[in-house]
C-alpha positions in Angstrom: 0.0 0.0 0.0 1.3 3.4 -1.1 2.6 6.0 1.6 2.7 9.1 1.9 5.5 11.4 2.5 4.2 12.9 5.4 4.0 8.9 6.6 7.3 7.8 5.5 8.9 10.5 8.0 6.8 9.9 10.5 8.2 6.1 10.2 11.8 7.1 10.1 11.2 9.3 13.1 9.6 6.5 14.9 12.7 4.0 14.1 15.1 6.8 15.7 13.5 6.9 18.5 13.4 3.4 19.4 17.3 2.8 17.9 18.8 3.0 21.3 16.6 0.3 23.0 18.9 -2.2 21.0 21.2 -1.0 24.1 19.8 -3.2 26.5 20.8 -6.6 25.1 23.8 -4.9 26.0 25.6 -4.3 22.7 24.5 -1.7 19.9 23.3 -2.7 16.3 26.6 -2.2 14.7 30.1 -2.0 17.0 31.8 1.0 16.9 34.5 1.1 15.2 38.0 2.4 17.8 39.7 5.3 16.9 43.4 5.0 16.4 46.1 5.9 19.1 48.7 7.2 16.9 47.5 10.1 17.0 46.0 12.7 19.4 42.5 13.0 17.9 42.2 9.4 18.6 43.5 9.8 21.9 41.0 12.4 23.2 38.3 10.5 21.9 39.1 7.7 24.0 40.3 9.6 27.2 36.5 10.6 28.6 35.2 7.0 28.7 38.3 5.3 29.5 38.7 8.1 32.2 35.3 6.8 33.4 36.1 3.5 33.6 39.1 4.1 35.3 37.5 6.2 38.0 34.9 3.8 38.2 37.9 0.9 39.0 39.4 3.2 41.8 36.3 3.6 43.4 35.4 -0.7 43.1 39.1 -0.9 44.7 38.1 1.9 47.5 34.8 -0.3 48.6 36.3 -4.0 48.1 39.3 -2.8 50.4 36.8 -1.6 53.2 34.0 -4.2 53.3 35.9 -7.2 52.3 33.9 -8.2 48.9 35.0 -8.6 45.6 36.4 -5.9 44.0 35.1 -7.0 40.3 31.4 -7.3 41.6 32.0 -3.5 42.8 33.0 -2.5 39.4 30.1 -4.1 37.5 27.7 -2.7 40.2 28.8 0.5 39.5 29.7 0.4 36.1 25.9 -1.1 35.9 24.7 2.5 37.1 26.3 5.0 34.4 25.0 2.5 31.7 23.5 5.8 29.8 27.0 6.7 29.5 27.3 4.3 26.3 24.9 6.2 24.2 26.7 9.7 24.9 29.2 10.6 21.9 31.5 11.9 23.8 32.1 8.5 26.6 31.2 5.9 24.2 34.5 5.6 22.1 36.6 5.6 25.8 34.1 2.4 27.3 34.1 0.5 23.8 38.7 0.7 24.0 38.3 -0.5 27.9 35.9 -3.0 27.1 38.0 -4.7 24.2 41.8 -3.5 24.3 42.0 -2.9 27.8 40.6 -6.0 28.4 42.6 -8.2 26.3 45.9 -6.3 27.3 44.8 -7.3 30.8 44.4 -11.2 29.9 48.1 -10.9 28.6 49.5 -9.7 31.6 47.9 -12.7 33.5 51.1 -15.2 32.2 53.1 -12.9 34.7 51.6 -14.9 37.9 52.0 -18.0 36.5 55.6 -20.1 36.2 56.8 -23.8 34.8 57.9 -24.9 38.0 55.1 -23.7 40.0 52.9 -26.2 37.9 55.5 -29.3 38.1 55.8 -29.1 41.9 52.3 -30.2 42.2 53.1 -33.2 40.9 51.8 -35.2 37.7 48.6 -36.5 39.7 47.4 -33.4 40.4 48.1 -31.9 37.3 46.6 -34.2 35.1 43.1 -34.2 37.8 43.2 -30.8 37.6 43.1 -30.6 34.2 40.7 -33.4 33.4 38.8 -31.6 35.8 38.6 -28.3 33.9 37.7 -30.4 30.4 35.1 -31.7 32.3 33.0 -28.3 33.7 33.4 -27.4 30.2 32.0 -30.3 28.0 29.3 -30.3 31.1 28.5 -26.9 30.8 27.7 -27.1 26.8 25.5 -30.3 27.2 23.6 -29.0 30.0 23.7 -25.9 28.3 21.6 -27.6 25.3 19.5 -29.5 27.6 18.3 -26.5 29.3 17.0 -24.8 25.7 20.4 -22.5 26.2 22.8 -21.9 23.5 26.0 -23.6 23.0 28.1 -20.6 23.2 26.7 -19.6 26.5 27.1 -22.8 27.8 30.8 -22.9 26.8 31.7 -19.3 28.4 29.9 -19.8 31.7 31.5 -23.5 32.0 34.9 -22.1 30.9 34.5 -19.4 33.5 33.6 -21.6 35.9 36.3 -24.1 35.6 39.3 -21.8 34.8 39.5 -18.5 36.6 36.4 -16.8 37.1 35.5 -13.2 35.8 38.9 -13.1 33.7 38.4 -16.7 32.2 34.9 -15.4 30.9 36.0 -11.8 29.7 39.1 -13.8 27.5 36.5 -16.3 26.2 33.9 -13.9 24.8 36.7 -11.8 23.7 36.9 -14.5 20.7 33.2 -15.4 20.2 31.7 -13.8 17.9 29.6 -10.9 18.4 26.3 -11.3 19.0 23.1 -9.1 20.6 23.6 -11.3 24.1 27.5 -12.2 24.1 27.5 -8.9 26.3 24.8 -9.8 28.9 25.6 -13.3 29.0 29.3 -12.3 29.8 27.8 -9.9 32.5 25.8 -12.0 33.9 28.4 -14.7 33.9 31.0 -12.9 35.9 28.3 -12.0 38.1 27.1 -15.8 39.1 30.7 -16.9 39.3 32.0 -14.0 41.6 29.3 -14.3 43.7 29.4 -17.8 44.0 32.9 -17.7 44.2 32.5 -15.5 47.6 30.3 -18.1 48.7 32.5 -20.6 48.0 35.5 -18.5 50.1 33.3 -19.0 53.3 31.7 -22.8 52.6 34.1 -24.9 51.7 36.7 -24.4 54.4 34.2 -25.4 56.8 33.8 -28.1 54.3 37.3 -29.5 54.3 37.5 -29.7 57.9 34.3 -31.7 58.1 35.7 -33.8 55.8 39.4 -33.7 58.1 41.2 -33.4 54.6 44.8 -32.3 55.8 46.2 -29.0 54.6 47.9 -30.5 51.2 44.5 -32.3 50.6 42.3 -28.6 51.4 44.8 -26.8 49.4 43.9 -28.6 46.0 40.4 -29.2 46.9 40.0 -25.0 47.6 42.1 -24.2 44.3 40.5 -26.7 42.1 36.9 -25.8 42.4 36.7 -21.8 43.8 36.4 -19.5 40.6 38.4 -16.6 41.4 42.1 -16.2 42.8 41.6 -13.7 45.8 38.6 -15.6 46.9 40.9 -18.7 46.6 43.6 -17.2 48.4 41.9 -15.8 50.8 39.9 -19.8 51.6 43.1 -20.9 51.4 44.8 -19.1 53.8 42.3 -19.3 56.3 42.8 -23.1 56.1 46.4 -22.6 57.1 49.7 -21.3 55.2 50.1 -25.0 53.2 46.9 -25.2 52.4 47.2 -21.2 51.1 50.5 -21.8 49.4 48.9 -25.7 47.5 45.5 -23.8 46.6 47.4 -20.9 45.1 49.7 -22.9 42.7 46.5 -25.4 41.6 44.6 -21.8 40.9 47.3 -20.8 39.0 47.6 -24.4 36.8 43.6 -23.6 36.0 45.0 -19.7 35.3 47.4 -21.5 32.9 44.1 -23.6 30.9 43.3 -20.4 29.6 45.8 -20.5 27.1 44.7 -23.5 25.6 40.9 -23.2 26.3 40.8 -19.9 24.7 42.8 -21.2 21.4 40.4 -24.5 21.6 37.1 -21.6 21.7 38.9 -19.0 18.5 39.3 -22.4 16.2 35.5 -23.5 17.0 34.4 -20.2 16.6 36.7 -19.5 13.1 33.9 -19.6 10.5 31.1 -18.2 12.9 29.7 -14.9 12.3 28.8 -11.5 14.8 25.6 -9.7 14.0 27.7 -7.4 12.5 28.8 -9.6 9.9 32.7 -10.2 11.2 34.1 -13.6 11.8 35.7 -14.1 15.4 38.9 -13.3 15.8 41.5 -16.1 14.4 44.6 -16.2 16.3 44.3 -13.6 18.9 47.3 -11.5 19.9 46.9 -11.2 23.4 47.2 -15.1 24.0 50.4 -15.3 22.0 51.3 -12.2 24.5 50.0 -14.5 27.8 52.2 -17.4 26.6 55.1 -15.2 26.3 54.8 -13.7 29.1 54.7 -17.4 30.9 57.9 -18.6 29.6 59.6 -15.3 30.3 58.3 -15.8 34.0 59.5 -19.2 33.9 63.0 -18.4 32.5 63.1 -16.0 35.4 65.5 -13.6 33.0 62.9 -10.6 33.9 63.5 -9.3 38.0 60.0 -10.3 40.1 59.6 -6.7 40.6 58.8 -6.4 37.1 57.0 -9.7 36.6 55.0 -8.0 39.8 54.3 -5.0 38.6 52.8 -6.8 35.7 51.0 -8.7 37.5 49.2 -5.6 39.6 48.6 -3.8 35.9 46.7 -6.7 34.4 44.5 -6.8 37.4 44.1 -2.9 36.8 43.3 -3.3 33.2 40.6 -5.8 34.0 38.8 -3.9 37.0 38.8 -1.3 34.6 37.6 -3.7 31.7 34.4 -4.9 34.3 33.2 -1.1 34.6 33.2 -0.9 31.5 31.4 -3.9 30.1 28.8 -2.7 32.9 28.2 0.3 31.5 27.7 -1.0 28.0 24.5 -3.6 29.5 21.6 -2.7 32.3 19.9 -4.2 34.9 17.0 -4.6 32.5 19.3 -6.6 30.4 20.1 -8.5 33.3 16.4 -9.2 34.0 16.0 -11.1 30.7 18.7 -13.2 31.3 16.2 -16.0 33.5 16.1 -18.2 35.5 17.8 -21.3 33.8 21.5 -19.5 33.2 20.7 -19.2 36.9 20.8 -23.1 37.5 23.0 -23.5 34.4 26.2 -21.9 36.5 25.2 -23.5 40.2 25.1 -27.1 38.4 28.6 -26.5 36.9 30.0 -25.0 40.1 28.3 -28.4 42.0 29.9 -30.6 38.9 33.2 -28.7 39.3 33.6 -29.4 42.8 31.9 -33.0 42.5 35.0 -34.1 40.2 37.8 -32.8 42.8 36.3 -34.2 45.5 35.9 -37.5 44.2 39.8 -37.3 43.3 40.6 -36.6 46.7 38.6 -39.5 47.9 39.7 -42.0 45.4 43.5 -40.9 46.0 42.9 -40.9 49.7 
């Protein structure tokens, strides 16, 4: 049917003004492309949002420091709250660079915790459990995934995230997948379940392990084979006593050291898949040659530990500031839509996760 002009621009008008509710599945219909840092244009574009985001970082480091919780839950809280800050011309470029290059910069500098030896002092056993383990939460994870009417990919980042490190795990894995309208809010919601189950776990299963009267070597790989996030492990594992902190920090760091793998595992399933906007994931991503680098470095010990620490304290900067950022790209009406069964999908891989160590424990026992 014919329309007229007067209708045609009414229609265009109407499309306008509904363009920006595409925001809260947590990406925008086409990604913005980043303005280049060789030169100063492109710096200023990016220096209000990734001032932001920074800010935003501080003040998640200010509150975890006080009250005790985890510093990356503040920084998606926050974050969470300036989500209008996205649409604005003048913040969007900055939050898109600390969302993606920040981030993946970040997830590079993880290989400075991590050494050879470190890993080989645990012992073949161990090694080999802990990594069957990890495979396991992930294959899990995409099965129950697709049993639960969920997609595959989700499935695969909220099991990777669970079995590996935690919020990092899942910001490096969705780095690679390709862009979609929920990637975003899954990812969010991800490193939400698994850092606040993670905090959970940081209190439980302490109390766990002494019910159980593992000894301190036994705690130590139980606590850093099934709690999501470093501090939170480090701080279980400590409480335990300083073996079972020094064990359950060196079997966190051998899931830390999965990601390399895992991630390159995701880019080559992911190769031929397409974004909504058309692109193909990323092939061979830089930042994991970077990571890997940076491990044998470490392991070479050729770099001084204050360096290698330094490192170590920017990448955990890069990805507070990463966190605030993703969380001011989605909403809590994003959030919402997410439902119940990711929910369920996260606490069953969590229960699966620490289901396989224990079993180890006992059968070794």
């Amino acid at each position: 049917m014919p329309q007229t002009e007067h209708e045609l621009e009414r229609r265009v008008l109407d499309l306008e003004k509904y363009a920006h509710l595409d925001s809260l599945e947590g990406v925008t219909l086409v990604e913005p492309k980043l303005p280049k840092l060789t030169s100063i244009a492109g710096i200023r574009r990016i220096f209000p949002g990734t001032l932001t985001a920074i800010v935003i970082a501080l003040a998640a480091s200010f509150l975890a420091s006080h009250y005790g919780a985890p510093v990356m839950f503040f920084a998606l809280l926050i974050g969470l709250a300036f989500d209008f800050l996205s649409q604005e011309k003048s913040t969007q470029p900055g939050i898109e660079f600390s969302a993606r290059t920040v981030l993946r910069f970040g997830v590079a500098l993880l290989g400075a915790r991590i050494t050879f030896s470190q890993i080989l002092d645990l012992g073949i056993g161990n090694v080999l459990a802990v990594i069957c383990a990890v495979i396991f939460t992930i294959v899990c994870g995409a099965i129950l995934a697709r049993l639960m009417g969920l997609s595959r990919e989700q499935g695969l980042l909220s099991g990777g995230a669970v079995a590996i490190c935690g919020a990092s795990a899942a910001l490096a894995i969705s780095s690679v997948m390709p862009k979609s309208k929920d990637l975003e809010r899954n990812t969010i919601f991800t490193v939400v379940s698994v850092t606040t189950l993670s905090t959970i776990a940081m209190i439980v299963y302490p109390i766990f392990t002494g019910l159980m009267g593992f000894s301190d070597h036994e705690s130590g790989i139980f606590l850093g084979g099934t709690i999501h996030d470093v501090a939170q492990v480090v701080g279980a594992g400590f409480s335990v006593s300083q073996e079972a902190g020094d064990t359950s920090t060196i079997v966190k760091l051998l899931r830390v050291t999965m990601l390399l793998p895992v991630v390159l595992v995701f880019t080559m399933l992911f190769r031929n898949d397409k974004g909504a906007d058309g692109e193909r994931a990323t092939t061979v991503p830089t930042f994991l040659i970077a990571f890997a680098a940076l491990v044998a470095i470490n392991s070479a010990g050729i770099v001084p530990d204050v360096i290698m620490s330094t490192l170590s304290d920017v990448s955990r900067w890069c990805l507070i500031t990463a966190i605030a950022a993703l969380g001011m790209k989605t909403s809590f009406k994003a959030l919402a839509l997410v439902g119940w069964r990711p929910v369920l999908l996260v606490m069953a891989e969590t229960l699966l996760m620490a289901g396989f160590v224990l079993g180890y424990l006992l059968v070794m026992a």
